[in-house]
Each structure stands twice: as C-alpha cells, then as structure tokens.
C-alpha positions as CSV (number, residue, x, y, z in Angstrom):
1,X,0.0,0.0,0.0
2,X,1.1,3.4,-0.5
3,X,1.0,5.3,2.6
4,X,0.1,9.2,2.4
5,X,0.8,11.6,5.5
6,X,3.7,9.8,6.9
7,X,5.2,12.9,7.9
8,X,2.1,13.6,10.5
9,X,2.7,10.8,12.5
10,X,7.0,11.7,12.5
11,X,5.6,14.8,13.9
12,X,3.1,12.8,16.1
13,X,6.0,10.3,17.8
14,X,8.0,14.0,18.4
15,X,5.5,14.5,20.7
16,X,4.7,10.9,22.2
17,X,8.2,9.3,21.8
18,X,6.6,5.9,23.3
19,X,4.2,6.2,19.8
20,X,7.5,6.1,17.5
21,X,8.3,2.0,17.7
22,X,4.7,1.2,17.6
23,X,4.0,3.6,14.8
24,X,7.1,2.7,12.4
25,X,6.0,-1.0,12.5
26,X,2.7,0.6,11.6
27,X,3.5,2.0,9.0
28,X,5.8,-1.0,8.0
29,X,3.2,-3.8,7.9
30,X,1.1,-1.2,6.0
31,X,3.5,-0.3,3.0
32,X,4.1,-3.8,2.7
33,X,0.6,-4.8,2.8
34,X,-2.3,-5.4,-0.1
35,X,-5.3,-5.0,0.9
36,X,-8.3,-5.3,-1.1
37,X,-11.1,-5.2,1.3
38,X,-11.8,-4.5,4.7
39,X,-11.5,-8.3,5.9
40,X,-7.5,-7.9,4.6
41,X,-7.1,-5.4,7.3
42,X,-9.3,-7.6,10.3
43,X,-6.9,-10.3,9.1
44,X,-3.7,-8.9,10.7
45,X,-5.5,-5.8,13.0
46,X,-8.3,-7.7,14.8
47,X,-8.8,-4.7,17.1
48,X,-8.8,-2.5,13.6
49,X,-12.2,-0.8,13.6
50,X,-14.3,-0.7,9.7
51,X,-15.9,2.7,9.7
52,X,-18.2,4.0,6.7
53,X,-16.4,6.2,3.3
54,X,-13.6,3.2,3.5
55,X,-12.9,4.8,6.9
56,X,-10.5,2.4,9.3
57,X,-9.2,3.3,13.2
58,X,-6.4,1.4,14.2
59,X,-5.4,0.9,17.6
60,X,-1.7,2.0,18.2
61,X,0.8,0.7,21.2
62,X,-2.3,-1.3,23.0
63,X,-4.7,1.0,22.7
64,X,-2.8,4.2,23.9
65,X,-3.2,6.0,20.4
66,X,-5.9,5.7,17.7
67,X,-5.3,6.6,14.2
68,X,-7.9,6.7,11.7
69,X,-7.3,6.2,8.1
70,X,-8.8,5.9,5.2
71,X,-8.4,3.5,2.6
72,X,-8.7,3.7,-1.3
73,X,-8.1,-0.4,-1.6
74,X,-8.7,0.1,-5.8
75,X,-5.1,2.4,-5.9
76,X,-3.4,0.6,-2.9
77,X,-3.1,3.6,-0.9
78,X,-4.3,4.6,2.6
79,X,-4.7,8.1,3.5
80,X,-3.9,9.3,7.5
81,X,-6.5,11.5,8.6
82,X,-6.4,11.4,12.5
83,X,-3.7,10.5,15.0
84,X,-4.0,11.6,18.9
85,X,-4.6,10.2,22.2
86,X,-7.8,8.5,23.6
87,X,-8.8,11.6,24.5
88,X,-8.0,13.6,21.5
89,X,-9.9,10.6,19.6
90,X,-13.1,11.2,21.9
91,X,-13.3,14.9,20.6
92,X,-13.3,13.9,16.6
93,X,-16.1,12.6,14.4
94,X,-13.7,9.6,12.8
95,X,-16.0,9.2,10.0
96,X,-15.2,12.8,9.0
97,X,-12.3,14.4,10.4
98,X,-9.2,15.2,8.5
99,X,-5.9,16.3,9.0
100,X,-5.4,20.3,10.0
C-alpha cells in the first residue's frame, strides 16, 4: 500500500516518543501490505475498527493511540486522517475528520 501523510505521525512520535516504535511498524506492515477489502485489514489488525467512506481506526501501542485512516483499496493507498490520544480521539467525528 502506498501510505500518504507519513510525515504527520513523524511529527506525532516528536510529541509521544513511546508512539515512534509502535508507529514505524505501523507504518511497516502497512507499506508492505495489499489490501483489497476490509477483511484484509481484520486479518492482521483484529482490534482494527471498519468505519463507513472506507474509513479504518487502528489501535496503536495497545490502545494508547488511535489513528484513523482511510483507505482507497482500488489504488493501494491509505490516507492518514487522525492520529491523537484516547482523549483527543473522543473529541473527533472519525468518519469525517481530517488532518489540520
């Protein structure tokens, strides 16, 4: 998959260095992976969340960070549109927000 906004979550482990492991093998298994449908992504991220508009929140370092992404599986590439704490995830619509 081709991965769009890397640079947001760099900027995102800045602040929370205990995000940056968890977030590079993210972004890892992602670039390397080729999914076609939502049950691609359940198939390795069980705790993965299937939103509507191809939306998809991920659940980073057990729990302690959500992301939200969203996928376009016909051009391989997923699109980061939210990463933040718990609490940061409680204030957002995940189905609509997108990056500032």
């Amino acid at each position: 998959m081709k991965l769009v906004a890397v640079k947001i979550l760099r900027t995102f482990w800045e602040r929370h260095p205990d995000a940056e492991q968890p977030l590079k093998a993210w972004v890892d298994e992602t670039k390397k992976a080729d999914w076609k449908q939502p049950a691609d992504i359940k198939a390795n991220y069980r705790s993965a969340s299937v939103l509507k508009n191809r939306r998809v929140v991920f659940n980073i370092k057990g729990n302690d960070y959500r992301l939200v992404a969203s996928i376009a599986y016909r051009f391989g590439a997923v699109y980061v549109k939210f990463i933040g704490t718990h609490e940061e995830y409680d204030k957002v619509d995940a189905e609509t927000v997108e990056l500032e």
